[in-house]
Each structure stands twice: as C-alpha cells, then as structure tokens.
ChimeraX commands (.cxc) that place a marker at each C-alpha (Angstrom):
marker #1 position 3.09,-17.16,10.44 radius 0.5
marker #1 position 3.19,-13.58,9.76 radius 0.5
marker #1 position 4.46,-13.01,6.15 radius 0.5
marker #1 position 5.19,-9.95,3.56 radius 0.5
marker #1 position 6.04,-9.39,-0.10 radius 0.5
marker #1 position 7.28,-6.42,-1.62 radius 0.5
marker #1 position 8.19,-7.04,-5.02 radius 0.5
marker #1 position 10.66,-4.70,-7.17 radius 0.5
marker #1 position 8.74,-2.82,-9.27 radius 0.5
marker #1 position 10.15,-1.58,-12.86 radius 0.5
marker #1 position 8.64,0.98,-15.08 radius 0.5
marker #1 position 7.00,-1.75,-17.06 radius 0.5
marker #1 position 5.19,-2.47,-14.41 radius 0.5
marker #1 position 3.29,0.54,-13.84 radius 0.5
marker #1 position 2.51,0.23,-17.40 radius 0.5
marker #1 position 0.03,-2.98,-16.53 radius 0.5
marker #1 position -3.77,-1.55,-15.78 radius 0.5
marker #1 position -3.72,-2.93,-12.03 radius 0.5
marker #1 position -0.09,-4.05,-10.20 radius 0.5
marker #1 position 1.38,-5.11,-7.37 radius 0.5
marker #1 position 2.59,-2.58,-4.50 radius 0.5
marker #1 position 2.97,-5.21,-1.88 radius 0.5
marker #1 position 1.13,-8.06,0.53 radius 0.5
marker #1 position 0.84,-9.18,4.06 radius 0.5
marker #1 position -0.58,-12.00,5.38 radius 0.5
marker #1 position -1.51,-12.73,9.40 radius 0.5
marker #1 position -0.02,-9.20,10.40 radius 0.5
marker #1 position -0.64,-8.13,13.83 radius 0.5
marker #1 position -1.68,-4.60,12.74 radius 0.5
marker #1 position 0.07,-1.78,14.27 radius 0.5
marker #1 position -1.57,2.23,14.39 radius 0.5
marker #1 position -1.74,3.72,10.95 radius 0.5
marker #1 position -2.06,7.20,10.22 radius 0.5
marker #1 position -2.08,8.70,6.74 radius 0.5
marker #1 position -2.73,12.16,6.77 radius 0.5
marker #1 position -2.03,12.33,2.82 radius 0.5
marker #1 position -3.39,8.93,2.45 radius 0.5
marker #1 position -1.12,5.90,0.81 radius 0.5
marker #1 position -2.32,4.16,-2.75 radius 0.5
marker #1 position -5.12,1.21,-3.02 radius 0.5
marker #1 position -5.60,-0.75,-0.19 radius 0.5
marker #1 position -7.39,-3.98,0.46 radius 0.5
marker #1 position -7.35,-4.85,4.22 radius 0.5
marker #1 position -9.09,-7.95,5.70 radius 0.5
marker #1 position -9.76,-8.41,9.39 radius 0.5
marker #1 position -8.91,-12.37,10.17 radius 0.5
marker #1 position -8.81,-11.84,13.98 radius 0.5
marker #1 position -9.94,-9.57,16.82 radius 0.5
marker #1 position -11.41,-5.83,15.39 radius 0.5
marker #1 position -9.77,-2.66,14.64 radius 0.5
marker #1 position -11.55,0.52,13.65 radius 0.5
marker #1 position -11.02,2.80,10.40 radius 0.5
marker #1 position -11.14,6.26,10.44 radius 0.5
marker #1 position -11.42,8.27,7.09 radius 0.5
marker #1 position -13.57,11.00,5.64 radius 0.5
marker #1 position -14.67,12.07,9.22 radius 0.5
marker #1 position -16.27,8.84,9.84 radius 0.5
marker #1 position -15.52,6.30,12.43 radius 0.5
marker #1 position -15.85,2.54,11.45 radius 0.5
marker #1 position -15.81,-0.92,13.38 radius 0.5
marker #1 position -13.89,-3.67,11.73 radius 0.5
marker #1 position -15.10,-7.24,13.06 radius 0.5
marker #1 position -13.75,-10.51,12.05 radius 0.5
marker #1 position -15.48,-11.17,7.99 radius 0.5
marker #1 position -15.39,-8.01,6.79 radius 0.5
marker #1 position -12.47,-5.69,5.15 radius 0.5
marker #1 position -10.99,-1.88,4.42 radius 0.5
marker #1 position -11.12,-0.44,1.17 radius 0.5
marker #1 position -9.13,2.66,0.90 radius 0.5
marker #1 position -8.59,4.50,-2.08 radius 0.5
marker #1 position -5.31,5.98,-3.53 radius 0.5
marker #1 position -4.70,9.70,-1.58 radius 0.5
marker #1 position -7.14,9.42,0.92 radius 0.5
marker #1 position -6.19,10.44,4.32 radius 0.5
marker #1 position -6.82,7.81,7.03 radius 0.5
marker #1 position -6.34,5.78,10.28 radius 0.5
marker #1 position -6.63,2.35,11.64 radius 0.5
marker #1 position -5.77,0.58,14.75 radius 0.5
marker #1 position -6.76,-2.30,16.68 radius 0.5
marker #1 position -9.36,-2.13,19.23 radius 0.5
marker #1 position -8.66,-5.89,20.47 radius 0.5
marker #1 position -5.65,-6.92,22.27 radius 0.5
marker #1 position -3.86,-7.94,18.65 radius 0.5
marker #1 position -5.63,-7.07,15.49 radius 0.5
marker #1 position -5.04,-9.52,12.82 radius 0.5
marker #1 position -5.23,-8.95,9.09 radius 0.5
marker #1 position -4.24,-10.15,5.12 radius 0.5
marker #1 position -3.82,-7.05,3.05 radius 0.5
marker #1 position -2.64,-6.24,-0.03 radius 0.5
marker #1 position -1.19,-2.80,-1.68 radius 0.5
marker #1 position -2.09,-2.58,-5.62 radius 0.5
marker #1 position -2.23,0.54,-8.21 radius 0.5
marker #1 position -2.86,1.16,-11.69 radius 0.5
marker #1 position -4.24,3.21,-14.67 radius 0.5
marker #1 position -7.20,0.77,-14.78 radius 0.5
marker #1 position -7.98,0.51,-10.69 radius 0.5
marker #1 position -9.73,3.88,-10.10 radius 0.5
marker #1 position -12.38,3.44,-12.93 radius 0.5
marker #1 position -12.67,-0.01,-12.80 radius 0.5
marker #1 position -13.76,0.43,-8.89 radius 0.5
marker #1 position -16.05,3.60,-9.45 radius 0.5
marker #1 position -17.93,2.56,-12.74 radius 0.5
marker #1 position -17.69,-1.30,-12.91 radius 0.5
marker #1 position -18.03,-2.46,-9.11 radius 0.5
marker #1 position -19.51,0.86,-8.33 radius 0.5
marker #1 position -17.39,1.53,-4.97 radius 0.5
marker #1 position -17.04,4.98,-5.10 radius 0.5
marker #1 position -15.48,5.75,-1.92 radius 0.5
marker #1 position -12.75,4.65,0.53 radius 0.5
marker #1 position -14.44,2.54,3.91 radius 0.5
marker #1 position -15.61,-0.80,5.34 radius 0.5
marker #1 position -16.93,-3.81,3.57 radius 0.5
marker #1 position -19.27,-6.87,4.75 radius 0.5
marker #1 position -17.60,-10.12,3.06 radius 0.5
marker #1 position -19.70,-12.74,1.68 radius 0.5
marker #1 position -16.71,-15.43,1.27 radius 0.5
marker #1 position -13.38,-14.17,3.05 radius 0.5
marker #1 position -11.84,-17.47,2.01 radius 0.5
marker #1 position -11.55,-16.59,-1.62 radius 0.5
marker #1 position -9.44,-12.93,-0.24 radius 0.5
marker #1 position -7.85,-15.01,1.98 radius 0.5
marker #1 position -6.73,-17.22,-1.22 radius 0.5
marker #1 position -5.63,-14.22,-3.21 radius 0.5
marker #1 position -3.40,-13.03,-0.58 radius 0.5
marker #1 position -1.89,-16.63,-0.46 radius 0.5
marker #1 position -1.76,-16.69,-4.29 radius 0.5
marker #1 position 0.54,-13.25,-4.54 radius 0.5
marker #1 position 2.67,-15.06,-2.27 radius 0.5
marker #1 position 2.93,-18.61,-3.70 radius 0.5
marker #1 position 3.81,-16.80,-6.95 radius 0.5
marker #1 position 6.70,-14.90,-5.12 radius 0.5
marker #1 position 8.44,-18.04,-4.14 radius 0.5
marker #1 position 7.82,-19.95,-7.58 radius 0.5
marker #1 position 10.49,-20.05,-9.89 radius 0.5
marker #1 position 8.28,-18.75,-12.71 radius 0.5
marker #1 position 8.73,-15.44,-15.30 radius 0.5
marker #1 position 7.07,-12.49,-15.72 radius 0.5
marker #1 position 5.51,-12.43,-11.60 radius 0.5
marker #1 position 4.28,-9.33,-12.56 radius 0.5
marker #1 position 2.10,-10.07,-14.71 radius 0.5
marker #1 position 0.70,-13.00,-12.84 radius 0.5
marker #1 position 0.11,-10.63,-9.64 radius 0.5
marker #1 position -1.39,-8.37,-11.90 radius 0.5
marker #1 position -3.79,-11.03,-12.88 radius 0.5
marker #1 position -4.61,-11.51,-9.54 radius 0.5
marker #1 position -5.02,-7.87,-8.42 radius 0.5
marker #1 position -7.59,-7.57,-11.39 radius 0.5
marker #1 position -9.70,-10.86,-9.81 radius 0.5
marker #1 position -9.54,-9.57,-6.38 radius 0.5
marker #1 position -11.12,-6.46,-7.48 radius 0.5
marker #1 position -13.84,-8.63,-9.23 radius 0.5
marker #1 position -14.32,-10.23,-6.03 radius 0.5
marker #1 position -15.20,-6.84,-4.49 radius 0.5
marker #1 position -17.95,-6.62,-7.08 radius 0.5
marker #1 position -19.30,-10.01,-6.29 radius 0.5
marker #1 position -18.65,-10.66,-2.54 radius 0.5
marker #1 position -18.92,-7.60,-0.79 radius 0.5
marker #1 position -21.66,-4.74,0.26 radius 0.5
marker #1 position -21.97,-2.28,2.32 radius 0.5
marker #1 position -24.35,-3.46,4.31 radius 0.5
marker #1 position -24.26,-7.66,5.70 radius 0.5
marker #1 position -25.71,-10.57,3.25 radius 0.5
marker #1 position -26.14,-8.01,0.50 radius 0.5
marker #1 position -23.28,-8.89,-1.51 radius 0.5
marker #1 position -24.13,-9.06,-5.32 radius 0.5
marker #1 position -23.55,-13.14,-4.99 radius 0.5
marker #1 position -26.09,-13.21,-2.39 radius 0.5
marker #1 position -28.61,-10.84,-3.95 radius 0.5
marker #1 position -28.11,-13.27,-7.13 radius 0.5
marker #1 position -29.36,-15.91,-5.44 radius 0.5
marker #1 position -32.00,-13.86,-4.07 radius 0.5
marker #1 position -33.48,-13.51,-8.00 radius 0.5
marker #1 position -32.78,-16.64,-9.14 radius 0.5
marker #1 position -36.67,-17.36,-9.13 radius 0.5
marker #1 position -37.03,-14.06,-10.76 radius 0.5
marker #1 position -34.61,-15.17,-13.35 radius 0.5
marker #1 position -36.76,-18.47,-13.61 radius 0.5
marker #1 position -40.28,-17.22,-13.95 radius 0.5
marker #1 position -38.84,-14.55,-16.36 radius 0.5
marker #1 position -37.72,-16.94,-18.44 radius 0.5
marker #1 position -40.63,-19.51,-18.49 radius 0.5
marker #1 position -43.12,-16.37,-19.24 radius 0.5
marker #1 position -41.28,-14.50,-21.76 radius 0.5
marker #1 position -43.95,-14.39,-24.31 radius 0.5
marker #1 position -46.12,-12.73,-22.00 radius 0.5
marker #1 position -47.21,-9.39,-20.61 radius 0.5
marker #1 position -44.29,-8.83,-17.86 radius 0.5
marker #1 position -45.36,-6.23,-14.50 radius 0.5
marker #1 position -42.93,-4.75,-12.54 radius 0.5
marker #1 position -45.90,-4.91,-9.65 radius 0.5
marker #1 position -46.16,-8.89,-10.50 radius 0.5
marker #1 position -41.85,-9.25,-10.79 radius 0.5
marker #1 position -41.65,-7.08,-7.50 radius 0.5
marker #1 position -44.01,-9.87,-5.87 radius 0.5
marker #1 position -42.17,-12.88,-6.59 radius 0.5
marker #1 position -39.39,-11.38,-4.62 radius 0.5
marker #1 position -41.28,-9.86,-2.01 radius 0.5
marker #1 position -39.22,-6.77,-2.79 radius 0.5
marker #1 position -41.46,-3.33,-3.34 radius 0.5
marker #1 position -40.89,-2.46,-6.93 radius 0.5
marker #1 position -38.80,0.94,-6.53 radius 0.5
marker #1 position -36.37,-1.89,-3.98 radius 0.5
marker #1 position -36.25,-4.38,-7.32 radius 0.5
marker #1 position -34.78,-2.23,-9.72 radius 0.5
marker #1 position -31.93,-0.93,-7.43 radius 0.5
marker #1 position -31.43,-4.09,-6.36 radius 0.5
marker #1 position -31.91,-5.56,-9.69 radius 0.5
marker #1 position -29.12,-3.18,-11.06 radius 0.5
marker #1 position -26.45,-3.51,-8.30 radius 0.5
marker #1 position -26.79,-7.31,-9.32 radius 0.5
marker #1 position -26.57,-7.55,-12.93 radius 0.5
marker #1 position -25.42,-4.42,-13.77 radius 0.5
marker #1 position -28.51,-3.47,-16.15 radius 0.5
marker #1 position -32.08,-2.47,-15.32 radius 0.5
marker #1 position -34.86,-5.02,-15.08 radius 0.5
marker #1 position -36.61,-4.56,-18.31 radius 0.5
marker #1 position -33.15,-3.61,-20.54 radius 0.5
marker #1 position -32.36,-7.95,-19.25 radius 0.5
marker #1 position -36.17,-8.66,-19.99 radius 0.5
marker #1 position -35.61,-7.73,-23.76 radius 0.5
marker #1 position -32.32,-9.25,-23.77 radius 0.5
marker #1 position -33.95,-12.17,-23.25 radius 0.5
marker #1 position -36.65,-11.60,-25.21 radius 0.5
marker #1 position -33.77,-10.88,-28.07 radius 0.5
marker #1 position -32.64,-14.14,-27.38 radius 0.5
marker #1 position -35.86,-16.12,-27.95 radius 0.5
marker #1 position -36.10,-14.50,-30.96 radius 0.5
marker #1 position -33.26,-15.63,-32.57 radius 0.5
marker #1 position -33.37,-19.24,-31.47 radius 0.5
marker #1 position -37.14,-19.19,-33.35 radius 0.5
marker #1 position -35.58,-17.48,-36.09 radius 0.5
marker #1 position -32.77,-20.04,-37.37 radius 0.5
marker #1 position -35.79,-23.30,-35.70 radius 0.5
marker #1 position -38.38,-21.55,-37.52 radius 0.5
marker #1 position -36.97,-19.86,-40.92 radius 0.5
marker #1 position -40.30,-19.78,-42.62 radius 0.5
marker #1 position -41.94,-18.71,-39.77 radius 0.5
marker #1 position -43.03,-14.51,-40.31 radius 0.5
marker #1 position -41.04,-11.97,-37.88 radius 0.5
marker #1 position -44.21,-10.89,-36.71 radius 0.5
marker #1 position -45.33,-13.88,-35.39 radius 0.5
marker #1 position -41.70,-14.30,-33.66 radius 0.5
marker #1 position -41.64,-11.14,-32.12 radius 0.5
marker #1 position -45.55,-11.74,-30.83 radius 0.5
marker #1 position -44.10,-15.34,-29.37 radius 0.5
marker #1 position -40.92,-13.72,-28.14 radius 0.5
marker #1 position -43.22,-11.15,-26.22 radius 0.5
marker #1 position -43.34,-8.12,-28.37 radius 0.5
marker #1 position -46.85,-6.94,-29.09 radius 0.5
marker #1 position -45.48,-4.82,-31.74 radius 0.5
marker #1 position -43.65,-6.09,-34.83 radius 0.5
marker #1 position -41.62,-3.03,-35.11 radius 0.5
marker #1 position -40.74,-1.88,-31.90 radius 0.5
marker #1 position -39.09,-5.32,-31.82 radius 0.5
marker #1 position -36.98,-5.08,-35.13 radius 0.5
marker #1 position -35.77,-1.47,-33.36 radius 0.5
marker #1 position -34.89,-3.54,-30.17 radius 0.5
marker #1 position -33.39,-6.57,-32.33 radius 0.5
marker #1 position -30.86,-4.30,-34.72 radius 0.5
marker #1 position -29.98,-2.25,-31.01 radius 0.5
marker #1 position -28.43,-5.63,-29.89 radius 0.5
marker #1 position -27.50,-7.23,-32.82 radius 0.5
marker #1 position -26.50,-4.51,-35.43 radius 0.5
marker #1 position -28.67,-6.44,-37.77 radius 0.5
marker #1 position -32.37,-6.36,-38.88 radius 0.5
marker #1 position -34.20,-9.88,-37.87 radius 0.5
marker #1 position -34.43,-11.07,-41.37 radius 0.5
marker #1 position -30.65,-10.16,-42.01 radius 0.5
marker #1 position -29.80,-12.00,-39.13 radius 0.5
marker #1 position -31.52,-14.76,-40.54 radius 0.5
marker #1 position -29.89,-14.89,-43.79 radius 0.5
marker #1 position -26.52,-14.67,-42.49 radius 0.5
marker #1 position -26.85,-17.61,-39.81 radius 0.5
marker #1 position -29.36,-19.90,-41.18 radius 0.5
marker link #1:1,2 radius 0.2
marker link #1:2,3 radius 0.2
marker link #1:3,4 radius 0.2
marker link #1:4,5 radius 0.2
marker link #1:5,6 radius 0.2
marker link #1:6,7 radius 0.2
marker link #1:7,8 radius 0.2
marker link #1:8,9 radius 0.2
marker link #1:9,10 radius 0.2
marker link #1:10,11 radius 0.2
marker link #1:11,12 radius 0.2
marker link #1:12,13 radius 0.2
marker link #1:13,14 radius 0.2
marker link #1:14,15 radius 0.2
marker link #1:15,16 radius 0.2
marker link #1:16,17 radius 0.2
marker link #1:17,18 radius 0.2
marker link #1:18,19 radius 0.2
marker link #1:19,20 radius 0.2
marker link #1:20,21 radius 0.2
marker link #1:21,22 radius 0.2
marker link #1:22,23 radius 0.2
marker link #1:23,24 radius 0.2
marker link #1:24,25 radius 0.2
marker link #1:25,26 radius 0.2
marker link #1:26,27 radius 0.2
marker link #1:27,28 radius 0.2
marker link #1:28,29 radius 0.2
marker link #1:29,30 radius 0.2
marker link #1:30,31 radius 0.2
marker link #1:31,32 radius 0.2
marker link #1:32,33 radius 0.2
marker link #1:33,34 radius 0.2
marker link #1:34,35 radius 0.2
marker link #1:35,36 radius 0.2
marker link #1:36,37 radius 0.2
marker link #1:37,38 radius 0.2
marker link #1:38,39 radius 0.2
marker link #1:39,40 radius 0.2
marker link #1:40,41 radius 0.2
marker link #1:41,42 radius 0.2
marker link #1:42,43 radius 0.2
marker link #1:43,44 radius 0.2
marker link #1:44,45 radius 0.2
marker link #1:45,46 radius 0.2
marker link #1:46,47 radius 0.2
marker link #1:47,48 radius 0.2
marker link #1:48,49 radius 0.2
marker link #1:49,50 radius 0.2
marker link #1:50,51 radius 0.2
marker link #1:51,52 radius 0.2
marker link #1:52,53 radius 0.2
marker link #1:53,54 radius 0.2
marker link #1:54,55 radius 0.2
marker link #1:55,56 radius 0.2
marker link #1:56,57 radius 0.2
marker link #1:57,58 radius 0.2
marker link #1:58,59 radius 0.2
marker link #1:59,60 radius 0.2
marker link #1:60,61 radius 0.2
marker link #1:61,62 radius 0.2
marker link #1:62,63 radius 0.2
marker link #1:63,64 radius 0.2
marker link #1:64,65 radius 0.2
marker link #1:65,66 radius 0.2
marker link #1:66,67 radius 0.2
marker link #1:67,68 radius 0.2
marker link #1:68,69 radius 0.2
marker link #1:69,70 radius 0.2
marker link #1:70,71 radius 0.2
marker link #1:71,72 radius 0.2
marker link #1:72,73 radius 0.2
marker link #1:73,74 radius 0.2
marker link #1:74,75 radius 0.2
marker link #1:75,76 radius 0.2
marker link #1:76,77 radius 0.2
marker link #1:77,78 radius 0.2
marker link #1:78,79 radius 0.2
marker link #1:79,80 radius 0.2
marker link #1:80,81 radius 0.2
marker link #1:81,82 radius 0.2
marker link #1:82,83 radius 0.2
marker link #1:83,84 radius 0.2
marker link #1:84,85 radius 0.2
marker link #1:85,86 radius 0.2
marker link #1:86,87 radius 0.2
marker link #1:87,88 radius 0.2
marker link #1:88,89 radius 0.2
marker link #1:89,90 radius 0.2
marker link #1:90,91 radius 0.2
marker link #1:91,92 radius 0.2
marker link #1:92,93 radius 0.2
marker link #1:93,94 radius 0.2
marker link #1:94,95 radius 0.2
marker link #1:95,96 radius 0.2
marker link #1:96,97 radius 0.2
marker link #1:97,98 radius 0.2
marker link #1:98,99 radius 0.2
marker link #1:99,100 radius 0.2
marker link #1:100,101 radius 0.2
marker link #1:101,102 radius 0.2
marker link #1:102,103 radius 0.2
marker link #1:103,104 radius 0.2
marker link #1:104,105 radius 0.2
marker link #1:105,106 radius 0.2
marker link #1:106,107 radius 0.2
marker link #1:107,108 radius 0.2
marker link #1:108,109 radius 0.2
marker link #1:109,110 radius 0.2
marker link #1:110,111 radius 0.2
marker link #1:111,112 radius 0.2
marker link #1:112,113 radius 0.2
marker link #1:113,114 radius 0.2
marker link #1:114,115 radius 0.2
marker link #1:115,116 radius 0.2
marker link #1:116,117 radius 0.2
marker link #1:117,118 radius 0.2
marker link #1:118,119 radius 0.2
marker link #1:119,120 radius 0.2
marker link #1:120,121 radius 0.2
marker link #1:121,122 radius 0.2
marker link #1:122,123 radius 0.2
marker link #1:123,124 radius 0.2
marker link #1:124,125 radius 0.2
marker link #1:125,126 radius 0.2
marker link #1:126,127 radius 0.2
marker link #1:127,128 radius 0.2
marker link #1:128,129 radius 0.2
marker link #1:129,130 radius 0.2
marker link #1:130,131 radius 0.2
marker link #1:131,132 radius 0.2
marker link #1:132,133 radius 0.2
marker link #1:133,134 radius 0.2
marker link #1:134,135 radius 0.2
marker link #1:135,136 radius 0.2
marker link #1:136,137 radius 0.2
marker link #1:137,138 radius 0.2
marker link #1:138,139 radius 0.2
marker link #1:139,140 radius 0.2
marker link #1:140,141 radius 0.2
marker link #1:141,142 radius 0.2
marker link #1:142,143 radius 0.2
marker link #1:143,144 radius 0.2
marker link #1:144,145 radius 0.2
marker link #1:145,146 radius 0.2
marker link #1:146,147 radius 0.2
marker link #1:147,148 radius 0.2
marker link #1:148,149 radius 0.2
marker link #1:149,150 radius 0.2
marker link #1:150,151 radius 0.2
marker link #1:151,152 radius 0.2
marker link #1:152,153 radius 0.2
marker link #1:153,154 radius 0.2
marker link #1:154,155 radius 0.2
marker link #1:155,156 radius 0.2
marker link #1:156,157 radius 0.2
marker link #1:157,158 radius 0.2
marker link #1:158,159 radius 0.2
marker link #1:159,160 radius 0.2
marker link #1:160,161 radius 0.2
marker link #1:161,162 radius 0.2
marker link #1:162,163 radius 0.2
marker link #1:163,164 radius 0.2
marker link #1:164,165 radius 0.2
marker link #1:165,166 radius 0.2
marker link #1:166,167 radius 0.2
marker link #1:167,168 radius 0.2
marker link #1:168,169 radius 0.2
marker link #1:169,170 radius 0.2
marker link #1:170,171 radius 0.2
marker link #1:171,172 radius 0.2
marker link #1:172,173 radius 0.2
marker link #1:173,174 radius 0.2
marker link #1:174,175 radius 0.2
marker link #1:175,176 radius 0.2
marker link #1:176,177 radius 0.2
marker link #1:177,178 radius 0.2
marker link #1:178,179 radius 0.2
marker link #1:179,180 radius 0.2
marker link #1:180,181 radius 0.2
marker link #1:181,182 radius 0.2
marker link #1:182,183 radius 0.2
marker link #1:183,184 radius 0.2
marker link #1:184,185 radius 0.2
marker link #1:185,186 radius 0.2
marker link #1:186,187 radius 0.2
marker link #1:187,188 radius 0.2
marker link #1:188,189 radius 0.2
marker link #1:189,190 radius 0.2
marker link #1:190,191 radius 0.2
marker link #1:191,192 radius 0.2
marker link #1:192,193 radius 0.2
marker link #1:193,194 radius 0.2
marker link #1:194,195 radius 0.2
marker link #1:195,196 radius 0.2
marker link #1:196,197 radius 0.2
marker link #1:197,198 radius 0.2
marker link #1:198,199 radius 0.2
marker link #1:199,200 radius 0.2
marker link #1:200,201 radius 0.2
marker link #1:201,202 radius 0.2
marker link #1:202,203 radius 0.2
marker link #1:203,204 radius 0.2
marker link #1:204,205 radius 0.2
marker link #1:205,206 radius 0.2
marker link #1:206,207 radius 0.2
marker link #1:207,208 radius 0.2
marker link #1:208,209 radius 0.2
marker link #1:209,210 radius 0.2
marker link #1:210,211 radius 0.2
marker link #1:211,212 radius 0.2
marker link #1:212,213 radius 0.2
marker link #1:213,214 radius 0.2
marker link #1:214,215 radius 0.2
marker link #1:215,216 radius 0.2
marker link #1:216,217 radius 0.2
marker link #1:217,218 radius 0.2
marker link #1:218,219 radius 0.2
marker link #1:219,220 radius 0.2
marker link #1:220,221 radius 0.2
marker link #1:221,222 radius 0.2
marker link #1:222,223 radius 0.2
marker link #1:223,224 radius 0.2
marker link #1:224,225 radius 0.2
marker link #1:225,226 radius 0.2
marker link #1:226,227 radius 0.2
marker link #1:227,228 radius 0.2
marker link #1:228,229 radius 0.2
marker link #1:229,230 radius 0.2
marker link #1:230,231 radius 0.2
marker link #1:231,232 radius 0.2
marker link #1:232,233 radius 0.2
marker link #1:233,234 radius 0.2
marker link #1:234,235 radius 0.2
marker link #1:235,236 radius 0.2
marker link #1:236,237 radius 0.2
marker link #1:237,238 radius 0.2
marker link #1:238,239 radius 0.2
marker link #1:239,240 radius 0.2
marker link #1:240,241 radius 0.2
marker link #1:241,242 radius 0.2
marker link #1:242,243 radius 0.2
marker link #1:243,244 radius 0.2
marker link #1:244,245 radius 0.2
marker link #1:245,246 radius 0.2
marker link #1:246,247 radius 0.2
marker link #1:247,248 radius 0.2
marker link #1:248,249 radius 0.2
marker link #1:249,250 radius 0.2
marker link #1:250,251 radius 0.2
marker link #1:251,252 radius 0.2
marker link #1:252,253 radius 0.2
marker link #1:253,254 radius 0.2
marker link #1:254,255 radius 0.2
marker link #1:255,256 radius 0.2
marker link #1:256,257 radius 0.2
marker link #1:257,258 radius 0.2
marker link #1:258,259 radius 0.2
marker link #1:259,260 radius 0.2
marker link #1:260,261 radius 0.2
marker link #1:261,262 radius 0.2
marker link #1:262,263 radius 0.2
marker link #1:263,264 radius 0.2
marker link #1:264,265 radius 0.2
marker link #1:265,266 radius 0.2
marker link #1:266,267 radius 0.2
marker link #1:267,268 radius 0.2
marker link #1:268,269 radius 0.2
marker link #1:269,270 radius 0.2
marker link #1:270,271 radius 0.2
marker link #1:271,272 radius 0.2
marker link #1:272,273 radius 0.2
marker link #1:273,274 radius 0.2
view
C-alpha cells in the first residue's frame, strides 16, 4: 500500500546535521522534471524500471538499484515500464553534502547498483513506523536514520554491479588474513596484489574505496598494533627488537610511525599502560 510522510519541520530542525524532508514508500512514480533541481534525494526502484536524466546523461533504473540526486541539481525521471515502483526518501542538512563527497566519496548526482535493497527498504519503513509511534523528539530519531542510510550508501552501493564496498570487503578478507599472519615480514605490493588476483595499481584503488586508507598506511597500523601488544607482554623486551618482530627493519623509522599514531614515544607508551 502506497504510503507518504511529510513531517512539519521547525527551525530546530534544520539545525540537526542531516533531517527529514519527507518519505514514500511503494509509489507508482509519476514524470519528474526539475529544471532547478529539488534537495537530497534517495530513490529506490522496487518494481518495473524508470530512467534518470541529469547532467546530460541518460540512465536505466532496473529493479535493485537506486537514484541519488543531489540538492540543486536539475533533473528528470519517469517510468519506462507500465507502472514504475519506488521507496524514496527527501533529507537535507549542514552535514549531508560533505559527508557524501568526502566520507562516502559520491561526488555527483546519478544511479547506484545496491548490494542489499532490504536494509533501504527497512529505512524507508523505519521513518514511517516512527511517524505513527507515540514517541518525542521524531526528529531526531529520523535524523538518526537519515545519517545510517547515508552510511549505507558508503557500504552497499557502487557504481558499477557487485562492487559495493561490503562486497569488495569480502573480496580482501584473505588479504586482511595473510597480512595479519605475516606482519613481521617483508610485505610486496606485487606479492599482496597476487593473493587477490588484482594487478597492483587495481589493489590500491580498490583497497582505498574499501577501507578508506591506502594499503600500506593499514599495514603499519597494524604493525602499530603488534607493537604495543609486545610492549605491555614483553616490558623488558628492547624496542628494537619489537619493532624488528612487529616488521620494522629500522628501530627509528618505527618510533616516528609509533608517536604519528599514538602521540607517544614507544617507551612512554609503555610506562603509562604497563
């Protein structure tokens, strides 16, 4: 059953980082056009296609995959299928613009493969469970929301199918595993690049769209890591010898690394924590 919320919005409200605008759920979508564009939009195809037309580009929108469209931005959809069914939600906020750009790294308005449309579909039902709960302060609770569907778009969607950051996670995991397990030793990009059957230029972009930091900035984190479990296990045991069994062939390009991350020279750390 087609429903839609559109909640009264104070000044408060546009005080909160991300907030409500308003929600649909199983809308038959009618022909949009924008020509100045509208505010942040998250639309999800549940039935039939439609097509998207914004910054001179035409896109196809199949069942599984959803519309992004940034605040301002001039656009169009309409169905293509005899009814066009889709959830979508209407959001804005200080916070939204930078949080999409520099955290998820969606830097423009368009179509979106979806690794797991159930958990959109279950934010769309969320907003609209809170809307008929007698509960206070709704806007803060869809605000909530708005901020973990956006961290779903960093996580479950790509630009291009199965390449979500979930899925590419998965992807690594015996990266992750034979990082971990060789830490004390001399670590290749050629010999990382080969568990994965990735070519080593592919890693690092892929490794970065996935955790957010290059491949050798997580290899010292871990290294980091090591390092400080030997160092409260092991307190008489020299820093050199940690940072050679942590996988630093040099004693002080490690304490350099170690006070980067932990604002705190090894054997400082020690003293504090041991």
């Amino acid at each position: 059953m087609t429903k839609r919320y559109i909640p009264v919005i104070t000044e408060s409200d546009r005080e909160l980082p991300y907030y409500l605008v308003q929600v649909g759920q199983d809308w038959n979508q009618e022909h949009v056009v924008r020509p100045n564009g509208y505010l942040y939009q998250w639309i999800q195809s549940v039935e039939g296609e439609g097509e998207l037309r914004v910054d001179g580009k035409t896109f196809r929108v199949k069942e599984g995959m959803g519309i992004l469209l940034f605040k301002g931005v001039a656009h169009e959809y309409y169905a293509v299928s005899p009814s066009w069914i889709v959830d979508w939600i209407v959001f804005d906020g200080h916070q939204v613009d930078a949080f999409l750009k520099r955290t998820a790294g969606i830097v423009s308005s368009g179509v979106l493969f979806v690794s797991r449309p159930e958990i959109f579909a279950a934010k769309t039902q969320a907003i609209l469970d809170i809307e008929q709960a007698d509960i206070p302060l709704k806007s803060v609770q869809c605000s909530s929301i708005i901020y973990a569907l956006m961290t779903d778009l960093l996580q479950y969607t790509s630009t291009q199918p199965d390449n979500s950051a979930t899925n590419l996670n998965s992807r690594l995991r015996p990266l992750f595993q034979y990082i971990d397990k060789n830490i004390a030793q001399p670590l290749t990009l050629e010999d990382l690049a080969a568990i994965t059957e990735y070519t080593p230029q592919h890693l690092c972009t892929v490794f970065k769209k996935t955790t957010g930091i290059r491949i050798f900035q997580y290899i010292n984190s871990v290294r980091i890591k090591k390092s400080k479990e030997m160092l409260l296990q092991h307190p008489h045991m020299q820093v050199k010898e940690i940072a050679s069994l942590a996988g630093f062939d040099d004693v002080n390009y490690f304490c350099s690394v170690f006070k980067k991350h932990e604002q705190l020279s090894p054997s400082q750390f020690r003293k504090i924590h041991y």
